[in-house]
TORRO-394451 format. One record per atom (N, C-alpha, C, O): residue number from 1; residue in three letters; atom name; x, y, z. Coordinates in steps of 0.2 Angstrom, whole numbers, plus 5000, padded with zeros to 4 digits. Example, Ala and Ser with C-alpha at 12.3 -4.5 7.8 and 13.67 -1.06 7.14 Angstrom:
! residues 2
{pt 1; 'ALA'; 'N'; {5066; 4972; 5039}} {pt 1; 'ALA'; 'CA'; {5062; 4978; 5039}} {pt 1; 'ALA'; 'C'; {5066; 4984; 5039}} {pt 1; 'ALA'; 'O'; {5071; 4983; 5042}} {pt 2; 'SER'; 'N'; {5064; 4989; 5035}} {pt 2; 'SER'; 'CA'; {5068; 4995; 5036}} {pt 2; 'SER'; 'C'; {5064; 5000; 5039}} {pt 2; 'SER'; 'O'; {5067; 5006; 5040}} 
This chain:
! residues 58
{pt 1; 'UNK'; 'N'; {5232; 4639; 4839}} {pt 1; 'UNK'; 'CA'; {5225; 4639; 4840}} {pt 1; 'UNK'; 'C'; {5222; 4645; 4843}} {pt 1; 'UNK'; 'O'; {5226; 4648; 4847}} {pt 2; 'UNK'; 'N'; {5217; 4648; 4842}} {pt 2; 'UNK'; 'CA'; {5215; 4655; 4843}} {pt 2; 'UNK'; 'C'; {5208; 4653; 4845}} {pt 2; 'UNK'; 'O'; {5204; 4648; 4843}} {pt 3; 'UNK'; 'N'; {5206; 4657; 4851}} {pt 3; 'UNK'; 'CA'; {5202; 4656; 4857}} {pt 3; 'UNK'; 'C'; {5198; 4663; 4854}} {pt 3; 'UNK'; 'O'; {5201; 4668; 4850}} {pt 4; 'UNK'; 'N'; {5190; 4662; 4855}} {pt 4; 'UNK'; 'CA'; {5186; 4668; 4855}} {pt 4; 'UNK'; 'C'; {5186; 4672; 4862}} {pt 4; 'UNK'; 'O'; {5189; 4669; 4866}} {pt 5; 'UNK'; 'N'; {5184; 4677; 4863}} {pt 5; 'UNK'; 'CA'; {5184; 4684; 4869}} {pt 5; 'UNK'; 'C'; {5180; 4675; 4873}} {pt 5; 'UNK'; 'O'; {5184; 4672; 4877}} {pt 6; 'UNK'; 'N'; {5173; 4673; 4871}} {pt 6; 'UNK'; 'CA'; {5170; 4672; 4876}} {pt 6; 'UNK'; 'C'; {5174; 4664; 4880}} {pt 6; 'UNK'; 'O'; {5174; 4662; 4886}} {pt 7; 'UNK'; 'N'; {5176; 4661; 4874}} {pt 7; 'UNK'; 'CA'; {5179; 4656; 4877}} {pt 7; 'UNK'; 'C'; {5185; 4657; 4882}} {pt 7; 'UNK'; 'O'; {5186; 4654; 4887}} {pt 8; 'UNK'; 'N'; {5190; 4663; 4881}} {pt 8; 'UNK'; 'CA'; {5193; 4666; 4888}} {pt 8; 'UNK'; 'C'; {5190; 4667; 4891}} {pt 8; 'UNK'; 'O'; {5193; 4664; 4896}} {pt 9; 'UNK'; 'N'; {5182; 4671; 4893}} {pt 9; 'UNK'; 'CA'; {5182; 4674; 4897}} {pt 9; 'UNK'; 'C'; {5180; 4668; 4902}} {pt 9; 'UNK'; 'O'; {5181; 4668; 4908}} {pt 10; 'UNK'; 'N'; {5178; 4664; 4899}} {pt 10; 'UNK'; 'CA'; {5176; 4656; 4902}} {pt 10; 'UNK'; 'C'; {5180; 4652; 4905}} {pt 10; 'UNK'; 'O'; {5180; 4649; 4911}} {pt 11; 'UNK'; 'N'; {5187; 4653; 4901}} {pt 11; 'UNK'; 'CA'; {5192; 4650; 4905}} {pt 11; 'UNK'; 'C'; {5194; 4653; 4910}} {pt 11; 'UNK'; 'O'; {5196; 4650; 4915}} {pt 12; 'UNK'; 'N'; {5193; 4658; 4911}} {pt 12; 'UNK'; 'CA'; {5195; 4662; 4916}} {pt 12; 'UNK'; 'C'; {5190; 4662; 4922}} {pt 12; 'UNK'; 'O'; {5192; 4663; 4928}} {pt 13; 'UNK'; 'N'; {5183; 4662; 4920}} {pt 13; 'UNK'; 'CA'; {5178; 4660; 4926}} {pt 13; 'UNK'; 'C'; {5179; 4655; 4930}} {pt 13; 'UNK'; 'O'; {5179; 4655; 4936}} {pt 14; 'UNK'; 'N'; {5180; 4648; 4924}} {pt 14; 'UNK'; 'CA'; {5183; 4642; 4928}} {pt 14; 'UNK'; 'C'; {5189; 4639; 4931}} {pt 14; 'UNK'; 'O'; {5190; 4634; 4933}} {pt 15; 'UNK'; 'N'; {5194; 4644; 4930}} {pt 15; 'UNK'; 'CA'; {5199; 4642; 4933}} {pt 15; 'UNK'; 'C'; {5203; 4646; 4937}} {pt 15; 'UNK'; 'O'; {5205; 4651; 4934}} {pt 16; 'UNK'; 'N'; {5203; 4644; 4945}} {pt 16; 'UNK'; 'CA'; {5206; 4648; 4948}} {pt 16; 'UNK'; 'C'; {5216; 4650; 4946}} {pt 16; 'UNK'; 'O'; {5219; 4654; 4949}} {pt 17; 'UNK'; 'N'; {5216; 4646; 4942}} {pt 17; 'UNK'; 'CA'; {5225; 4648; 4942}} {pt 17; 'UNK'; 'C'; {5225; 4652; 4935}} {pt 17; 'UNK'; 'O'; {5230; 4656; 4934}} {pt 18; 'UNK'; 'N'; {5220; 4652; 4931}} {pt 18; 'UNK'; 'CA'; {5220; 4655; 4925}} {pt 18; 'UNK'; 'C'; {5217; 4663; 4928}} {pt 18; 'UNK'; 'O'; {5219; 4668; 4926}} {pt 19; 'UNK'; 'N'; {5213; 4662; 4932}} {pt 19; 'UNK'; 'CA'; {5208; 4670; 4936}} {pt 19; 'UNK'; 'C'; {5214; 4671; 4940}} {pt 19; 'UNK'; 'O'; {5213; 4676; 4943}} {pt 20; 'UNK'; 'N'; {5219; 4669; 4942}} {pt 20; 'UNK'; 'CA'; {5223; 4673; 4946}} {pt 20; 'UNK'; 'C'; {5227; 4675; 4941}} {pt 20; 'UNK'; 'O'; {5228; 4681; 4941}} {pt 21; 'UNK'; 'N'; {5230; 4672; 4937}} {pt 21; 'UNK'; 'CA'; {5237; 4676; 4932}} {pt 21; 'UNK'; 'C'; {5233; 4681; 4929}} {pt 21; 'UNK'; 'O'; {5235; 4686; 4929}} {pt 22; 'UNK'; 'N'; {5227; 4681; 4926}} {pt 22; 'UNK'; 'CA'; {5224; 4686; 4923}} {pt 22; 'UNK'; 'C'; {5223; 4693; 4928}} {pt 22; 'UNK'; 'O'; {5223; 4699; 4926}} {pt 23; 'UNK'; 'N'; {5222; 4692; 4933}} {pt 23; 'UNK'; 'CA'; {5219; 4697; 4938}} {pt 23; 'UNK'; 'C'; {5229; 4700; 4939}} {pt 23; 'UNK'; 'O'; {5230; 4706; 4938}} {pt 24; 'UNK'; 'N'; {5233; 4695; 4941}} {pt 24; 'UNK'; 'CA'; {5241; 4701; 4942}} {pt 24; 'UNK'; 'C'; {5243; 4703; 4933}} {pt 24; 'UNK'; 'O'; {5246; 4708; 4932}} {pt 25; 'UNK'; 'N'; {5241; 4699; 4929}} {pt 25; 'UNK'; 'CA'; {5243; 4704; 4923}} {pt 25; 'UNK'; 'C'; {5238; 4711; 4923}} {pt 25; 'UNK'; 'O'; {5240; 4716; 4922}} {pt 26; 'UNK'; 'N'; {5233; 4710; 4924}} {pt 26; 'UNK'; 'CA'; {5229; 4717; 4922}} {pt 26; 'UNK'; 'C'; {5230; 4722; 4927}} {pt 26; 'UNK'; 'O'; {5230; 4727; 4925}} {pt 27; 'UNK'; 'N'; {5230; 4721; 4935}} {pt 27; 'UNK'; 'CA'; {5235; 4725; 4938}} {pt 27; 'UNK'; 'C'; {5241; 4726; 4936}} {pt 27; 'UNK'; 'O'; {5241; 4732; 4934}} {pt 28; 'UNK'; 'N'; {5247; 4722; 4935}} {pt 28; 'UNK'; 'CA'; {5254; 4726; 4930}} {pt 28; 'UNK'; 'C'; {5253; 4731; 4924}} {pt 28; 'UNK'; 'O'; {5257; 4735; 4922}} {pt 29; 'UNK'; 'N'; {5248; 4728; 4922}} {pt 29; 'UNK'; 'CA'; {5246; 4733; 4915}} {pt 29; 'UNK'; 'C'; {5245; 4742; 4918}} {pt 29; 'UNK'; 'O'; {5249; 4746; 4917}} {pt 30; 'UNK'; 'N'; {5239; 4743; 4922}} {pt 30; 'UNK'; 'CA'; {5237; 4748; 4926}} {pt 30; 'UNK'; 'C'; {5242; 4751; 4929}} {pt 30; 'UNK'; 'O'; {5242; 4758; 4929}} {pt 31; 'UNK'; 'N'; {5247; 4746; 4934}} {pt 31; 'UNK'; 'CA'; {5251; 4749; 4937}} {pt 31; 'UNK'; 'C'; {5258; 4751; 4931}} {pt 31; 'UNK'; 'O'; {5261; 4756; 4932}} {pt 32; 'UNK'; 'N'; {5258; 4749; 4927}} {pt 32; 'UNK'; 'CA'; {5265; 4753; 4920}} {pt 32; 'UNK'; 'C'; {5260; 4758; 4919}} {pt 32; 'UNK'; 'O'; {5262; 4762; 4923}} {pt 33; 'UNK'; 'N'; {5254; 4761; 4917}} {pt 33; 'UNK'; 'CA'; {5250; 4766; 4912}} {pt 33; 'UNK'; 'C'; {5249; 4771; 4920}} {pt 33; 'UNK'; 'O'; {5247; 4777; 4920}} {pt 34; 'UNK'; 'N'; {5250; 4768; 4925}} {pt 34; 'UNK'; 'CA'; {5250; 4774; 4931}} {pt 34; 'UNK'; 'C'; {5255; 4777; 4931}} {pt 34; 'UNK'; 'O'; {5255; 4783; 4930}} {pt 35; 'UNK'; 'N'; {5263; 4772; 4933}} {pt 35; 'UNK'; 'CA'; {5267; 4776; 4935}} {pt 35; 'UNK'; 'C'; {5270; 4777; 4928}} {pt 35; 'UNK'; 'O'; {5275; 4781; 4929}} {pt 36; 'UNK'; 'N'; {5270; 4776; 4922}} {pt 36; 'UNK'; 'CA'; {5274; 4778; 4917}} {pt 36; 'UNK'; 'C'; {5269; 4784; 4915}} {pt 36; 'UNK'; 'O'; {5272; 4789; 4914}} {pt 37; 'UNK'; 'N'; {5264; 4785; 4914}} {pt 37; 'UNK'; 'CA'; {5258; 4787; 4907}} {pt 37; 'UNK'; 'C'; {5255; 4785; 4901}} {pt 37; 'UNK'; 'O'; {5251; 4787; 4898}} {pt 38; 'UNK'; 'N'; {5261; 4780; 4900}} {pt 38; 'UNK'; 'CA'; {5260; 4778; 4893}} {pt 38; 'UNK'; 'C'; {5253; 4777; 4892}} {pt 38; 'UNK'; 'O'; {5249; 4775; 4897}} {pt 39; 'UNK'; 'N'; {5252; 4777; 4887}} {pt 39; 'UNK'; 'CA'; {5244; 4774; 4882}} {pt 39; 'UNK'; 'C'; {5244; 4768; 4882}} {pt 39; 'UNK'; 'O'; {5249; 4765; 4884}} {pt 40; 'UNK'; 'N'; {5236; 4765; 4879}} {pt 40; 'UNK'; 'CA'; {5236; 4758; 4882}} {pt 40; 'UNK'; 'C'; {5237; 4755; 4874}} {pt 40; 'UNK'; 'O'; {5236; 4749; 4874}} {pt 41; 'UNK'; 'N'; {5240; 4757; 4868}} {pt 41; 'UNK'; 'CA'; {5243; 4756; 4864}} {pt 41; 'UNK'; 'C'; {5251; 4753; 4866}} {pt 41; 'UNK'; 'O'; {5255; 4748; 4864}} {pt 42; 'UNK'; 'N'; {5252; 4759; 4870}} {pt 42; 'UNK'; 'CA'; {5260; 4755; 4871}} {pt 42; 'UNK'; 'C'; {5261; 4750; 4879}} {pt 42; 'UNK'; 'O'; {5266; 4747; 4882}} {pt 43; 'UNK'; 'N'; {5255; 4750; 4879}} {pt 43; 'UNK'; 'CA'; {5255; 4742; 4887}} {pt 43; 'UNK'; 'C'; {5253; 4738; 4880}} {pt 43; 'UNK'; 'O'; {5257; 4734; 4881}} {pt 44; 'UNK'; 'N'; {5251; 4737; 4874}} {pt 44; 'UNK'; 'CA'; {5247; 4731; 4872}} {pt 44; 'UNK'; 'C'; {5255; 4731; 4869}} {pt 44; 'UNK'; 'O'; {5259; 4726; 4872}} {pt 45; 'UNK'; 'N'; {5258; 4734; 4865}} {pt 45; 'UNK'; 'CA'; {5264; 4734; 4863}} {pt 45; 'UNK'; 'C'; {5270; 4730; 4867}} {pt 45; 'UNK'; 'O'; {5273; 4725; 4865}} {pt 46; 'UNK'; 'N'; {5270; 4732; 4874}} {pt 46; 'UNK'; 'CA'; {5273; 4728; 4878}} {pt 46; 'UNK'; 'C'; {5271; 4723; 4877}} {pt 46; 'UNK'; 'O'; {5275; 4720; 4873}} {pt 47; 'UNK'; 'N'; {5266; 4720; 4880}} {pt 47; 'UNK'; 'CA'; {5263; 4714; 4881}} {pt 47; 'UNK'; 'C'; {5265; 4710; 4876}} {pt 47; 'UNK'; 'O'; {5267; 4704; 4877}} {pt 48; 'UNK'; 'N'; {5263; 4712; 4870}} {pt 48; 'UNK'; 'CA'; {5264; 4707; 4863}} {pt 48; 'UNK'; 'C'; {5273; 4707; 4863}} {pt 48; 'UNK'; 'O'; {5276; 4701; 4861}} {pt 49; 'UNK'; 'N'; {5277; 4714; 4865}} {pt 49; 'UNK'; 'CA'; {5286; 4710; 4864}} {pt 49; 'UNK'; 'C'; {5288; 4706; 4870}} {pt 49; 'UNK'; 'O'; {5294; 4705; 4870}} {pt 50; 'UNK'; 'N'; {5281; 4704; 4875}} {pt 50; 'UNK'; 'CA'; {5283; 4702; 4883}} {pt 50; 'UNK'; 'C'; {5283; 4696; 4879}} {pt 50; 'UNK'; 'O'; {5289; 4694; 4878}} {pt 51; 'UNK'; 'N'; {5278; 4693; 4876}} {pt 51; 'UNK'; 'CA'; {5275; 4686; 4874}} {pt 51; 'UNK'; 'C'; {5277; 4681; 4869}} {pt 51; 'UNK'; 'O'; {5277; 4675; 4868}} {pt 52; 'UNK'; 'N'; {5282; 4689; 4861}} {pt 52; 'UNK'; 'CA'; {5287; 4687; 4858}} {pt 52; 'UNK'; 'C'; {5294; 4685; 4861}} {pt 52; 'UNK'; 'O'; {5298; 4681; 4858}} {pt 53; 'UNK'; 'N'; {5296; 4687; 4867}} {pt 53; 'UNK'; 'CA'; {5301; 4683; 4869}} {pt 53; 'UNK'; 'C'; {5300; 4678; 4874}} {pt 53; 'UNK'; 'O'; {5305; 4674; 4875}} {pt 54; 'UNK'; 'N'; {5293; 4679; 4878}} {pt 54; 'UNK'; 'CA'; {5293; 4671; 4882}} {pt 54; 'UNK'; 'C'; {5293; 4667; 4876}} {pt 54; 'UNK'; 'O'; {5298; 4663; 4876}} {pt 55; 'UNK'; 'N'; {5288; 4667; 4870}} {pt 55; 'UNK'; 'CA'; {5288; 4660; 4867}} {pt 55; 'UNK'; 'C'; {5295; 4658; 4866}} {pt 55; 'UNK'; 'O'; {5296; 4652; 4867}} {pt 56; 'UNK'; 'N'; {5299; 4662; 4865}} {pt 56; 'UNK'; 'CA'; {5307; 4660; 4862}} {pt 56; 'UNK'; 'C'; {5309; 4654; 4866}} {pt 56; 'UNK'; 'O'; {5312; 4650; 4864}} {pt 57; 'UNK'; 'N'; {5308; 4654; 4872}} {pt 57; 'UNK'; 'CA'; {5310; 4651; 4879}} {pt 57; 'UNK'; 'C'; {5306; 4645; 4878}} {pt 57; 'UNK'; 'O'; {5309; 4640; 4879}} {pt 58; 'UNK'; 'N'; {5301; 4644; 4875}} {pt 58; 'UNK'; 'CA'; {5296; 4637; 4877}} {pt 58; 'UNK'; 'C'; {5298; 4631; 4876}} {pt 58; 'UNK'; 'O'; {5294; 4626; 4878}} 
């Protein structure tokens, strides 16, 4: 199922457990492109190999 921008941005106004995981991933993200430098091509990269191996676990 595929969520539009605004429909996240909604879930995330209305829930605080969904606005807090959102809030420490986009800090994590900031904090790898700080101390590493990488570009934000390779945090998205990350993220998408982060997501291909939780799902494996589900």
């Amino acid at each position: 199922m595929s969520f539009t921008d605004k429909q996240l941005f909604d879930a995330i106004d209305k829930n605080v457990d969904v606005k807090d995981c959102f809030i420490k991933i986009s800090e994590a993200c900031q904090e790898l492109k700080t101390k590493t430098g990488c570009p934000d091509d390779d945090v998205d990269r990350f993220l998408e190999f982060t997501i291909g191996k939780w799902q494996k676990y589900d």
